[in-house]
C-alpha positions as CSV (number, residue, x, y, z in Angstrom):
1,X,117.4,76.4,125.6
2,X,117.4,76.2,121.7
3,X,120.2,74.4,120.0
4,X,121.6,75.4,116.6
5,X,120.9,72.8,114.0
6,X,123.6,75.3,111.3
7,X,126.6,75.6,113.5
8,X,129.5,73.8,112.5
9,X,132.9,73.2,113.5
10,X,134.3,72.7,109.6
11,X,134.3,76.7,109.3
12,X,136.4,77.9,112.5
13,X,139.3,79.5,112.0
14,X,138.4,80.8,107.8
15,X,139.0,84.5,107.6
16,X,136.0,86.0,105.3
17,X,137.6,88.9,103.1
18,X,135.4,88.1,100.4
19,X,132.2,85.8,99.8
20,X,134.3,84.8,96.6
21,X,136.2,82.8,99.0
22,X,133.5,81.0,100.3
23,X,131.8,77.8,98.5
24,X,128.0,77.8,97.7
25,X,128.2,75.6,100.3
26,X,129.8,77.6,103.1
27,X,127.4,80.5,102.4
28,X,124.2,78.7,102.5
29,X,125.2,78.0,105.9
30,X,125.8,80.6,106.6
31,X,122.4,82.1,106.1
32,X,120.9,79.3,107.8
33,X,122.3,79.9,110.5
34,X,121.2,83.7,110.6
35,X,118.0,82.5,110.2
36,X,118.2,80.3,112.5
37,X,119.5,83.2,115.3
38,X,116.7,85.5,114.1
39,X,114.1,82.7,114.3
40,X,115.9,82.1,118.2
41,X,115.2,85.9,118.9
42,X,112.0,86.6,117.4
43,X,110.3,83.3,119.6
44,X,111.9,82.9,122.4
45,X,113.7,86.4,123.1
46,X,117.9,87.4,122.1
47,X,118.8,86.3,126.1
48,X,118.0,82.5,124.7
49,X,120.6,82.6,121.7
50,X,123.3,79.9,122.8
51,X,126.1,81.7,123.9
52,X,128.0,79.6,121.6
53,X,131.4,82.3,121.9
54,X,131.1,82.8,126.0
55,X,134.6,83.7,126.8
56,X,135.7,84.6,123.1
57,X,137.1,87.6,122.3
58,X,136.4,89.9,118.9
59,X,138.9,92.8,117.9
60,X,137.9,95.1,116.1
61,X,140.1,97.6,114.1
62,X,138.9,100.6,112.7
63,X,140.2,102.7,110.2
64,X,137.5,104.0,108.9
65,X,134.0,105.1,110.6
66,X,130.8,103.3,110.6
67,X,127.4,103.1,112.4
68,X,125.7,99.7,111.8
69,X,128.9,97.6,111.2
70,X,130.9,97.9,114.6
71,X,127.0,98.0,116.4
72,X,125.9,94.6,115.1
73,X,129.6,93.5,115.4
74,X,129.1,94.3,119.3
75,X,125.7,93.7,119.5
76,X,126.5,90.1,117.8
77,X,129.4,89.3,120.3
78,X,127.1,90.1,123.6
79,X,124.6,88.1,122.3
80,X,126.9,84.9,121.6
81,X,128.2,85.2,124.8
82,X,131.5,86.7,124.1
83,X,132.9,90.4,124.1
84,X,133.6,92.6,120.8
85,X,136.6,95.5,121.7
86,X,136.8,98.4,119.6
87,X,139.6,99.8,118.7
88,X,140.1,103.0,116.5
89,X,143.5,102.8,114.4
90,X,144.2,106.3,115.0
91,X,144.9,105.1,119.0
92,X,147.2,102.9,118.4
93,X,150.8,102.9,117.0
94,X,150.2,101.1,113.6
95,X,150.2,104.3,111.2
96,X,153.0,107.0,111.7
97,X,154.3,109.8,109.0
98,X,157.6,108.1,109.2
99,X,157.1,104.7,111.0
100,X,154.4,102.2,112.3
101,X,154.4,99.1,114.4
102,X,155.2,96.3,111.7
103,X,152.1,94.2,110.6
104,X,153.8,91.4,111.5
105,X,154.1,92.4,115.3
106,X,150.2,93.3,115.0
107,X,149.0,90.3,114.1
108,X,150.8,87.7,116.6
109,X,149.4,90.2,119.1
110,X,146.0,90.0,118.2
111,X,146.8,86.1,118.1
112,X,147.7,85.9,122.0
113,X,144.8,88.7,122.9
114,X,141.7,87.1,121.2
115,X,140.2,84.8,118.9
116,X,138.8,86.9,115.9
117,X,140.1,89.6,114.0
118,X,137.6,92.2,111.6
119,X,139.1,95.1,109.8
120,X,137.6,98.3,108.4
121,X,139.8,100.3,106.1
122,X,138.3,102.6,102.8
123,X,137.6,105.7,101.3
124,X,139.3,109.0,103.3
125,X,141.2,106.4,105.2
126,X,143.1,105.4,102.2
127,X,142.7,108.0,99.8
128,X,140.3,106.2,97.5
129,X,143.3,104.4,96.0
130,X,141.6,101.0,94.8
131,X,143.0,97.8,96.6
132,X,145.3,99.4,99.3
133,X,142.7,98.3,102.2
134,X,142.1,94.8,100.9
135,X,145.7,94.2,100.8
136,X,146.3,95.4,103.7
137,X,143.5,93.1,105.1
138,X,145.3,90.2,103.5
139,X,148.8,90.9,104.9
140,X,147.1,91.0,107.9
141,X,145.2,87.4,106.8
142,X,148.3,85.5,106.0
143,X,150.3,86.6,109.1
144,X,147.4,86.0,111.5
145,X,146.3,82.9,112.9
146,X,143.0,83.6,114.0
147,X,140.4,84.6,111.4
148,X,140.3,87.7,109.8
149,X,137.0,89.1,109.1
150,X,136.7,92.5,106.7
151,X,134.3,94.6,107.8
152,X,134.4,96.7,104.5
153,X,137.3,98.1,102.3
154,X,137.8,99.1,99.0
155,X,136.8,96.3,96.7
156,X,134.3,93.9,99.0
157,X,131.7,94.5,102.0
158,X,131.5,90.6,102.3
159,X,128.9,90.4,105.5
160,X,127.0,93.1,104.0
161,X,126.1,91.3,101.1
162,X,125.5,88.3,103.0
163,X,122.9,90.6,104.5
164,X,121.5,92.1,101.4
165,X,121.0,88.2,100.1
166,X,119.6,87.5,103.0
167,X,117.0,89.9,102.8
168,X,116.5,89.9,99.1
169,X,115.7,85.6,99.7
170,X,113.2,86.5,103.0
171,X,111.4,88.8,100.4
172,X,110.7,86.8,97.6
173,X,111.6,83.5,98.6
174,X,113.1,81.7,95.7
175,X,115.5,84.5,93.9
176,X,115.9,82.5,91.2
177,X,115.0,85.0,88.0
178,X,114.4,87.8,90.3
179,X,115.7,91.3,89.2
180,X,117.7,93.6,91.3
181,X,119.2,96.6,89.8
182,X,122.0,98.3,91.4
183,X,121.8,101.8,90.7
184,X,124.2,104.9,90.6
185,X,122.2,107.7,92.4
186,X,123.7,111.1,93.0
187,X,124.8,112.4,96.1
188,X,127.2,115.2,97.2
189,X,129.6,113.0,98.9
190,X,131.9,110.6,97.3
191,X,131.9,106.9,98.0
192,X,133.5,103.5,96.7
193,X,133.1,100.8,95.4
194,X,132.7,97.6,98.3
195,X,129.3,97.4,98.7
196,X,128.0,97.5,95.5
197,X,130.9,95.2,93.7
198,X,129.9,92.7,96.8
199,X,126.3,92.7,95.8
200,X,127.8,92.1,92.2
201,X,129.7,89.3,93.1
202,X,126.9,87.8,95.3
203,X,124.1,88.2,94.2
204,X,124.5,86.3,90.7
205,X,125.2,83.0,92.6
206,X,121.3,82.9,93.6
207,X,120.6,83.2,90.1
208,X,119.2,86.4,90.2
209,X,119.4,89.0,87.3
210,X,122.0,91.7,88.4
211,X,121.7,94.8,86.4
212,X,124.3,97.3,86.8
213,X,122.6,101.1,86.2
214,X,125.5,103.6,85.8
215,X,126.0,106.6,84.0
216,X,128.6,106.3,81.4
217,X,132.3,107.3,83.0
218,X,131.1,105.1,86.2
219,X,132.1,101.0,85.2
220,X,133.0,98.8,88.2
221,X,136.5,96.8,88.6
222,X,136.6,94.8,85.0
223,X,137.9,91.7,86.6
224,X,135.0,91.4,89.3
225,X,132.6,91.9,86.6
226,X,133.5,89.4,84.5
227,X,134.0,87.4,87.4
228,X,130.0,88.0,88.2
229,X,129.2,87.3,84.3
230,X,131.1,83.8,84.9
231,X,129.2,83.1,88.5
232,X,125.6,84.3,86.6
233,X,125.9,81.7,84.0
234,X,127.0,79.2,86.4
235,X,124.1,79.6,88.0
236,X,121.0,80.3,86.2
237,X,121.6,84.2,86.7
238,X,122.8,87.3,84.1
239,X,124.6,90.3,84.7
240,X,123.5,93.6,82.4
241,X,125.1,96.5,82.6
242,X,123.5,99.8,81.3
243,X,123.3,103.5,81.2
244,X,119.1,103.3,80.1
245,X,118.0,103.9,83.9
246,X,114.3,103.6,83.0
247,X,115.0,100.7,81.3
248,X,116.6,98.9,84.1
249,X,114.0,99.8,86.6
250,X,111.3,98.1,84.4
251,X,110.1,95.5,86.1
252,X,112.4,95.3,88.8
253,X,112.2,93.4,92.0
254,X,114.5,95.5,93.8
255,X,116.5,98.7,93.4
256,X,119.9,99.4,95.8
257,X,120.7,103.3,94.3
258,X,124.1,104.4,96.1
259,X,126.9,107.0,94.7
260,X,130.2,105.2,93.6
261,X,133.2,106.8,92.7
262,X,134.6,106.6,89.2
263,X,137.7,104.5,88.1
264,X,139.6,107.8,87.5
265,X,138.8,108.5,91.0
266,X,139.9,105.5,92.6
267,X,143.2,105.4,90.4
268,X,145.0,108.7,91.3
269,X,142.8,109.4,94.4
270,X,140.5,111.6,96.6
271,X,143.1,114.3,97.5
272,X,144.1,114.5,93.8
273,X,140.3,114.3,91.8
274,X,138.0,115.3,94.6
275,X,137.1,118.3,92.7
276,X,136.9,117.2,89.2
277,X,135.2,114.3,90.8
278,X,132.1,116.2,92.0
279,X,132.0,118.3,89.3
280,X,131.0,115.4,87.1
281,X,128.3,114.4,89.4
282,X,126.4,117.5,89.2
283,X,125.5,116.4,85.2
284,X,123.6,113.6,87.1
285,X,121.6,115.1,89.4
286,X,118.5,113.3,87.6
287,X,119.9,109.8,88.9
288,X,117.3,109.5,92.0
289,X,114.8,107.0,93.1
290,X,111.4,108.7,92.7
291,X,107.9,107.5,92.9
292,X,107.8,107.6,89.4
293,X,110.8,105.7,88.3
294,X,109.3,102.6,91.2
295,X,105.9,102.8,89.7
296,X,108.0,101.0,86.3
297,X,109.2,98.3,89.1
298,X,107.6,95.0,89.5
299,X,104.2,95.3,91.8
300,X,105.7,93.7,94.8
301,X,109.3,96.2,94.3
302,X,111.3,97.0,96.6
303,X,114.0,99.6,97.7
304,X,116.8,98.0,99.6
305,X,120.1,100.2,100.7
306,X,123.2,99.1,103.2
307,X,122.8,103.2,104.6
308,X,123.3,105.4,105.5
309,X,121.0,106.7,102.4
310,X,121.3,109.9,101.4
311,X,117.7,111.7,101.9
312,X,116.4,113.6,98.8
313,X,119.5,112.5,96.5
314,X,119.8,108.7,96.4
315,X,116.4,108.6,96.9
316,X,113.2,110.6,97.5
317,X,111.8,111.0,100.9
318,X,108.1,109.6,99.7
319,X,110.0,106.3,98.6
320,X,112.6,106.1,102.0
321,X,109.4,106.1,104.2
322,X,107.2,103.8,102.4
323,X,106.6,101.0,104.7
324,X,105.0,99.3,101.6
325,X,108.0,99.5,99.2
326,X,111.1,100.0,101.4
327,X,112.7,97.7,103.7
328,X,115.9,99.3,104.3
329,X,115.1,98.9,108.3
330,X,114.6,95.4,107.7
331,X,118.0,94.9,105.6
332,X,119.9,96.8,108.4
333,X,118.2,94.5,111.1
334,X,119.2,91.4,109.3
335,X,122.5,92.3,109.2
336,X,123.0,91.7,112.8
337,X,122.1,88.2,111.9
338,X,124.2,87.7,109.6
339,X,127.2,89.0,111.1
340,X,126.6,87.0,114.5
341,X,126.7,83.8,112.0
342,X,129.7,84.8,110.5
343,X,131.2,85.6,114.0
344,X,130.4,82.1,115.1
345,X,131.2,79.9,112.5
346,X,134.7,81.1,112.3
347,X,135.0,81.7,115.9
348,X,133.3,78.6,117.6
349,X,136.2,76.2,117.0
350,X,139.4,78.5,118.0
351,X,141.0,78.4,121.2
């Protein structure tokens, strides 16, 4: 049976509602340790993993849909030994029109029933309205024992990015100076901001060279990014932001195109700008990963995308399926990896 030489003990119990609130440090071991699970699997087969959380249980509260989050979550917990429950937040008696079980009452519950706690809540589920799911995640942080992990709200998608780094580093190996451009693309449906202010946050800490592609009208939360400007000269890394798409392609390592809302948007909300909202996006219909615009990429380029990717908007179809230049499959399969790392260092010491 294969031990884990990256498990540690000095993590259990750390809620992770943003990778801002993990060291360098903490991080790094954190990716070791997903390599070190997909090493396991890929060698000697998943059913030799140590089931390092056998008896643990996972909750899992959803406010908001998803397809590769809650199946790595549970796919993570089987293979650690342990047992992820789902639970959708419209079943339970949390949220009422005039009343809902106090967060307070939630959270010891959660306490007695398991050992871990991971919370999805954005977009339709709270309007749009910037911050309301990450403090809600927080209330629920500071009243809960056991740790809290977010599973994606309205400012950070922390084990996403975990799993874009990851598979940015298996790719080209030292990311130092590396280029990764993250890219509004058009798309018919309206999305915000976590996953691509994560990757902002993140990514600068390898020292790689964020740029920020946007049309004008589209900036990103001004605290976070001067927070990323501070973290990319701290470590070797830049942050650019631009509306020259072409030029921010050129040479490129990687490109991660994905619709965000604007800040008008995600100030008065869905219900209220929806319309406007879409209206705007139809001016940049031209903001879409072609051949063409990889061709001005680096040789060895990639796509990368945390999906779903919207077919023939984000990107073209000829790009998608190029097993040569996209590796949106492998970014997808790594974040199993990374989440069952996260699940066990915070897990493996609570009781």
């Amino acid at each position: 049976m294969p031990s884990l030489r990256h498990l540690t003990r000095e993590l259990s119990g750390k809620d992770l509602i943003s990778t801002l609130e993990w060291s360098d440090e903490e991080i790094e071991i954190a990716l070791r340790l997903a390599k070190e699970f997909k090493d396991i699997a890929n060698y000697y087969g998943t059913e030799s993993i140590p089931k390092v959380l056998a008896g643990k249980i996972f909750f899992m509260l959803f406010f908001a849909g998803s397809t590769r989050t809650r199946a790595a979550f549970e796919s993570g917990m089987y293979l650690l030994g342990g047992h992820a429950s789902y639970i959708d937040a419209s079943t339970t008696r949390i949220k009422g029109e005039k009343a809902g079980e106090d967060i307070r009452d939630v959270a010891a519950m959660y306490d007695v029933y398991g050992h871990g706690l991971g919370i999805r809540i954005l977009d339709k589920a709270i309007d749009y309205l910037y911050g309301v799911g990450n403090s809600y995640i927080r209330e629920m942080a500071r009243v809960a024992s056991i740790p809290v992990i977010n599973m994606a709200d309205d400012m950070f998608h922390p084990t996403q990015g975990l799993a874009d780094i990851f598979t940015f580093r298996e790719r080209f190996v030292n990311p130092q100076g590396k280029k990764y451009v993250i890219m509004w693309a058009y798309s018919p449906e309206i999305r915000g901001w976590c996953s691509v202010q994560e990757d902002m946050i993140l990514f600068p800490r390898f020292g790689v060279d964020v740029v920020i592609a946007r049309p004008p009208g589209f900036d990103l939360d001004p605290k976070l990014v001067e927070k990323a400007k501070q973290l990319a000269k701290d470590h070797g890394g830049s942050l650019e932001i631009t509306d020259n798409l072409k030029e921010a392609l050129r040479g490129a390592h990687a490109v991660f195109p994905r619709n965000w809302a604007s800040p008008k948007l995600v100030e008065l909300g869905y219900s209220k700008f929806k319309d406007e909202e879409l209206k705007i996006y139809e001016k940049y219909k031209d903001w879409k990963v072609t051949r063409e615009l990889m061709d001005l990429m680096d040789k060895k380029g990639v796509l990368m995308h945390v999906l779903p990717i919207f077919r023939g908007y984000e990107a073209g179809e000829e790009v998608i399926d190029d097993p040569a230049r996209s590796i949106i499959y492998e970014q997808a399969e790594n974040g199993l990896w990374t989440k069952m790392a996260v699940l066990a260092l915070t897990m493996y010491g609570v009781k």
